[in-house]
C-alpha positions as CSV (number, residue, x, y, z in Angstrom):
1,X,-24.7,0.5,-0.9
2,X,-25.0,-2.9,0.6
3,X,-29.0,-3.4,1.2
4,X,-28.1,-4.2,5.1
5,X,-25.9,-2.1,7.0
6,X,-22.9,-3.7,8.6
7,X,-23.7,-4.2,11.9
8,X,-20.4,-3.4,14.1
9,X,-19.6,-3.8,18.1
10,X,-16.8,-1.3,19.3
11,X,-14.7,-3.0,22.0
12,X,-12.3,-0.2,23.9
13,X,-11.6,0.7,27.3
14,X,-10.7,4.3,26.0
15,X,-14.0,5.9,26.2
16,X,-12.5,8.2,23.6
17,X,-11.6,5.6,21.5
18,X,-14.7,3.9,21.3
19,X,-16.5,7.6,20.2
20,X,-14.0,8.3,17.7
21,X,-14.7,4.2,16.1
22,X,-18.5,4.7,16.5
23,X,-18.0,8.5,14.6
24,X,-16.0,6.9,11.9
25,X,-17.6,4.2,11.4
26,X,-21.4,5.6,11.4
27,X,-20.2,8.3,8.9
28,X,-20.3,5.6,6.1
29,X,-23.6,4.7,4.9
30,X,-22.9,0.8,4.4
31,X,-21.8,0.5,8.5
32,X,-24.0,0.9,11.6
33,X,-22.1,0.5,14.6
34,X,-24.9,-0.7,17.0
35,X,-23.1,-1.0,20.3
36,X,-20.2,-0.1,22.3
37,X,-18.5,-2.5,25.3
38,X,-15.7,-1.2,27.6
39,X,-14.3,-4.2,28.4
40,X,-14.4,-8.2,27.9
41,X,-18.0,-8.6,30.3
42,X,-20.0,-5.9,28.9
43,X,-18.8,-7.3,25.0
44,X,-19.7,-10.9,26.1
45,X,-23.3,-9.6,26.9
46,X,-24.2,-6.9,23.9
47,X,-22.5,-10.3,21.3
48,X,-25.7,-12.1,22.5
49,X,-28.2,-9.5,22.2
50,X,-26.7,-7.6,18.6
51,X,-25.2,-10.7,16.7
52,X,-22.5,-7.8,15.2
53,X,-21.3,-8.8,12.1
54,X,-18.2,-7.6,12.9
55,X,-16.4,-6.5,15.9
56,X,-13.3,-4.2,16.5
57,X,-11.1,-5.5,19.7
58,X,-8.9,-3.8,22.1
59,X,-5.7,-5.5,22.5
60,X,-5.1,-4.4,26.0
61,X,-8.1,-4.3,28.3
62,X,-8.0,-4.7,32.4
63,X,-9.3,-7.9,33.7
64,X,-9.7,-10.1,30.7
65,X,-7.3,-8.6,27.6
66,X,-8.7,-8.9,23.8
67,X,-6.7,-11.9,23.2
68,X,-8.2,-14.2,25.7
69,X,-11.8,-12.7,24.9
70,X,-11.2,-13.4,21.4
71,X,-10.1,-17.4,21.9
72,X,-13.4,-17.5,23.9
73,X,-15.3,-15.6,21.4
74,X,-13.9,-18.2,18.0
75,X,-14.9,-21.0,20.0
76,X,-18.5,-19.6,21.2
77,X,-19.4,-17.6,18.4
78,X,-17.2,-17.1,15.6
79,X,-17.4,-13.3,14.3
80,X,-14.9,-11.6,11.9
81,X,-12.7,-9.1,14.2
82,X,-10.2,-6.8,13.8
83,X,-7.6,-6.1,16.5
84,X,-7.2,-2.1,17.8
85,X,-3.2,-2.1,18.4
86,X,-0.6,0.3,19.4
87,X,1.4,-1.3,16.2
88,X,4.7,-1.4,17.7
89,X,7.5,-4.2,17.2
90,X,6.3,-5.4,21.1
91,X,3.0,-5.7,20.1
92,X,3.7,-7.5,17.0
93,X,3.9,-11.0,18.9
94,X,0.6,-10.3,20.6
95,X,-1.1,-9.2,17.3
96,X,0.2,-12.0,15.1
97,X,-1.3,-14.7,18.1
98,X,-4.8,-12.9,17.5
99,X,-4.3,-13.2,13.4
100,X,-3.5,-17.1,14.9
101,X,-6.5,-17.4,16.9
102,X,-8.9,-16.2,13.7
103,X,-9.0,-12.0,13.7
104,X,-8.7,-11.1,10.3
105,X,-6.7,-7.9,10.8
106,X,-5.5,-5.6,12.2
107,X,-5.5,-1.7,12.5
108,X,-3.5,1.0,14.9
109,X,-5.2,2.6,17.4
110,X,-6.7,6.1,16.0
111,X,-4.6,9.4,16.0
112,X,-6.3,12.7,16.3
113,X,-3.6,15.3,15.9
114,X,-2.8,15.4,12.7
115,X,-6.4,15.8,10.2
116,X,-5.1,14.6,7.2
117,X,-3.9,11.4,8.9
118,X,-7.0,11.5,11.1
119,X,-8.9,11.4,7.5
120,X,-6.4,8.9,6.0
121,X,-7.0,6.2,9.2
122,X,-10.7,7.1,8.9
123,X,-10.6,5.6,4.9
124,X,-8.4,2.6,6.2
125,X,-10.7,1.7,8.9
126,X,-13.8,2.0,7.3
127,X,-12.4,-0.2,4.0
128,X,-11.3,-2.6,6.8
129,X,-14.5,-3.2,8.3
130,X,-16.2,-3.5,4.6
131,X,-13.5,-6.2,3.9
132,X,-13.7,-8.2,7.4
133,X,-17.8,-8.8,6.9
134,X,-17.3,-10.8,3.4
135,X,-14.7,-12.7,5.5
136,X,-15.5,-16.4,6.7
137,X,-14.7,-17.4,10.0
138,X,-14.3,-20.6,12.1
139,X,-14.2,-22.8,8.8
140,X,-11.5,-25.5,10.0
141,X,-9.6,-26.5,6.9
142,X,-9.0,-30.1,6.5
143,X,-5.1,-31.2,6.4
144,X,-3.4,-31.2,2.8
145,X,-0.9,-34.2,2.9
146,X,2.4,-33.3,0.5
147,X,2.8,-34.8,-2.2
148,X,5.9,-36.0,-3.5
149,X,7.1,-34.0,-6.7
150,X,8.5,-34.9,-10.0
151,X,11.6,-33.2,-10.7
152,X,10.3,-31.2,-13.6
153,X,8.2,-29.7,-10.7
154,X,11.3,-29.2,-8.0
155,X,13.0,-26.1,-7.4
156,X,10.9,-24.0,-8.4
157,X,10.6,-20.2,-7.4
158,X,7.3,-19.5,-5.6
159,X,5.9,-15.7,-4.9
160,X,3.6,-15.2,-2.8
161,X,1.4,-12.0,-1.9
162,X,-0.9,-11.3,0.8
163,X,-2.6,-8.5,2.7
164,X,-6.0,-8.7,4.8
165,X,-6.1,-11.7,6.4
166,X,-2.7,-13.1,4.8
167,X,-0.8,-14.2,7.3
168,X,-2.5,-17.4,8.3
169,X,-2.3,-18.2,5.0
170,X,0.8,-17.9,4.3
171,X,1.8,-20.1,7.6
172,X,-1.1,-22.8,5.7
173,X,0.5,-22.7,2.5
174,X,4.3,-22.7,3.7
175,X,3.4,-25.4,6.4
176,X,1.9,-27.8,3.1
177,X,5.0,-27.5,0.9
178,X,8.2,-29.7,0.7
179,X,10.9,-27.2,1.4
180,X,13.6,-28.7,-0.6
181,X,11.4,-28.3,-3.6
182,X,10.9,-25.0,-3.6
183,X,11.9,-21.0,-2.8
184,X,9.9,-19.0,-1.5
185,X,9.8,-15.0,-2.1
186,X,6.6,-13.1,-0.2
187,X,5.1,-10.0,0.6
188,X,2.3,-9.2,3.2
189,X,1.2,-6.2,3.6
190,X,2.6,-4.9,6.7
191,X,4.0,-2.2,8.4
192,X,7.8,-2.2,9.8
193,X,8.8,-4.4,12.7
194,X,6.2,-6.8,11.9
195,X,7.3,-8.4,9.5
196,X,10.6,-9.4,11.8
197,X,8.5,-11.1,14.1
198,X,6.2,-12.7,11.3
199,X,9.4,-14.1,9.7
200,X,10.6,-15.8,13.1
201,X,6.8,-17.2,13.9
202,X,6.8,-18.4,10.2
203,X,10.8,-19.8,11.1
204,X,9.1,-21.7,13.9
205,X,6.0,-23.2,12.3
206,X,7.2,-24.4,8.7
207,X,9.9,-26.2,7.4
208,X,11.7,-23.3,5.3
209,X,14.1,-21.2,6.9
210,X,12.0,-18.3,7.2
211,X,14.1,-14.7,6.6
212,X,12.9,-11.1,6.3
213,X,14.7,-10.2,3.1
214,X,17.8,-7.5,3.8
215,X,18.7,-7.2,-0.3
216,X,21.1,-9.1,-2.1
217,X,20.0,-12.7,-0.4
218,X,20.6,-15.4,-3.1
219,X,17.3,-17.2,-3.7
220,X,17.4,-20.7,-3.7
221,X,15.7,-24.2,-2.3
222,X,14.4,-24.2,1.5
223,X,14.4,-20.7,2.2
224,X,11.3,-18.2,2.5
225,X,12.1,-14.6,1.9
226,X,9.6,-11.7,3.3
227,X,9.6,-8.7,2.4
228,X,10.7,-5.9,4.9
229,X,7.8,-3.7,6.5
230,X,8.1,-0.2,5.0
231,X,10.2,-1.1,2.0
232,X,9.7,-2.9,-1.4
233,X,11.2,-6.0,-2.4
234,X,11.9,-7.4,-5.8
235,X,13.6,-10.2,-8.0
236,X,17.0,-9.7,-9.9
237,X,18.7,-12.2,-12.1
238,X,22.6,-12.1,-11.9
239,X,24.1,-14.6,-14.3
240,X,22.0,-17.7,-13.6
241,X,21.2,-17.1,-10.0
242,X,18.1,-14.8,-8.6
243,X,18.7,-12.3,-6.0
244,X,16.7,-10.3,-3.3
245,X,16.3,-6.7,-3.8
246,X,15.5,-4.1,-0.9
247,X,14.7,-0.3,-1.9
248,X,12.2,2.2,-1.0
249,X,9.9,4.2,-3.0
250,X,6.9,5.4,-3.3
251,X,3.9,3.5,-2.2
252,X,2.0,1.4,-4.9
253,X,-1.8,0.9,-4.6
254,X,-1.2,2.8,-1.2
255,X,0.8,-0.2,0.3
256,X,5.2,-0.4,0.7
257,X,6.3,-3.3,0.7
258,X,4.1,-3.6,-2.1
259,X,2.9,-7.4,-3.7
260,X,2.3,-5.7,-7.4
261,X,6.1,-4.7,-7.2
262,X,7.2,-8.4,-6.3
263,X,5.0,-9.9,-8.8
264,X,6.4,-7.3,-11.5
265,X,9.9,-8.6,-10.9
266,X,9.2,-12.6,-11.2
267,X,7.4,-11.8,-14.4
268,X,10.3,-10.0,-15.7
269,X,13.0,-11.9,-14.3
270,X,11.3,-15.4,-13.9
271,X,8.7,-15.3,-16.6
């Protein structure tokens, strides 16, 4: 048990949402969730007087939504949040701009019909919250200028892996390399449909040609392959030449896609 409880703000419009967070949450030990805001006004005013130390954030609120509260909130007071999303492909855009502006993840909004899923999202949540309050916050990184690299160091294959809090690191890294010198292969932990509109904002931002793998995609220089969401991807060798591979399967340390399965493959195939 940590020797402070985690001090947590539930931000909802859903009255029912915020009792089910506060129920959830308070049933761990390690979390005290010490106030509850209905919308963007009443959060503003219990951040001053609890200093959370972490905050869960309605997407969609009336008046003044959780996106614009949180771009005010980074710049005022920086506070590791996580986003409360109906995680649909629509919402995908909206929840990767909030990953943009500094929330460090992400979770769907709670279901309550099913008690074994009920239990499973209670786990996720909780672990979520635990994770988000060792996170730091409004640290501005300084530039990284590229270097030029030897040719012993070009082409090279380069795997990346990611889950809380990966995707603006992944846009960092991606946005520091020389494209020609290297393919990329990634996986961040996300669920399907995300990972579509990930790959087109990553497209957008970085010099690779940014594509969310289909299986069979020759690897090579200046392209960045992502994973699917919902399915595993891995690294075959054909010949000389390494290929993209799409399957399902089971989940692996409770994630598909899956970064120990990528990294499995490169160290088989790639050494």
């Amino acid at each position: 048990m940590l020797q402070q409880p985690i001090k947590v703000l539930v931000v909802d419009d859903s009255e029912i949402i915020r009792r089910l967070l506060t129920e959830v949450l308070n049933s761990d030990p390690d979390i005290s969730v010490v106030g509850a805001a209905q919308d963007a006004f009443e959060a503003k005013k219990l951040v001053n007087q609890l200093s959370p130390d972490v905050i869960t954030l309605d997407v969609e609120m009336p008046e003044v939504d959780g996106i614009r509260f949180l771009e005010v909130l980074m710049k005022a007071r920086p506070t590791p949040v996580i986003m409360i999303s109906t995680l649909t492909r629509s919402k995908a855009d909206i929840t990767l701009r909030a990953l943009e502006l500094g929330a460090v993840d992400y979770i769907a909004k709670p279901v309550v019909d099913d008690l074994s899923m009920f239990h499973r999202y209670s786990n996720t949540v909780i672990n979520k919250v635990k994770m988000a309050a060792r996170s730091r916050v409004g640290h501005s990184r300084s530039p990284i200028r590229r270097p030029a690299l030897p040719a012993s160091k070009a082409n090279r294959v380069l795997a990346i892996g990611a889950s809380t809090g990966g995707t603006e690191a992944i846009n960092s890294v991606l946005q520091q390399l020389p494209a020609q010198n290297f393919a990329v292969v990634m996986t961040q932990h996300m669920p399907a449909g995300f990972t579509t509109t990930f790959a087109d904002r990553l497209d957008r931002t970085t010099d690779f040609t940014v594509i969310e793998a289909q299986g069979g995609e020759r690897i090579r220089p200046g392209y960045a392959y992502l994973a699917p969401g919902g399915l595993h991807m891995r690294v075959v060798r054909r010949g000389n030449d390494l290929f993209t591979d799409v399957f399902d399967g089971d989940k692996v340390c409770g994630h598909r896609p899956s970064v120990d399965v990528l990294f499995d493959s490169i160290a088989s195939e790639v050494g």
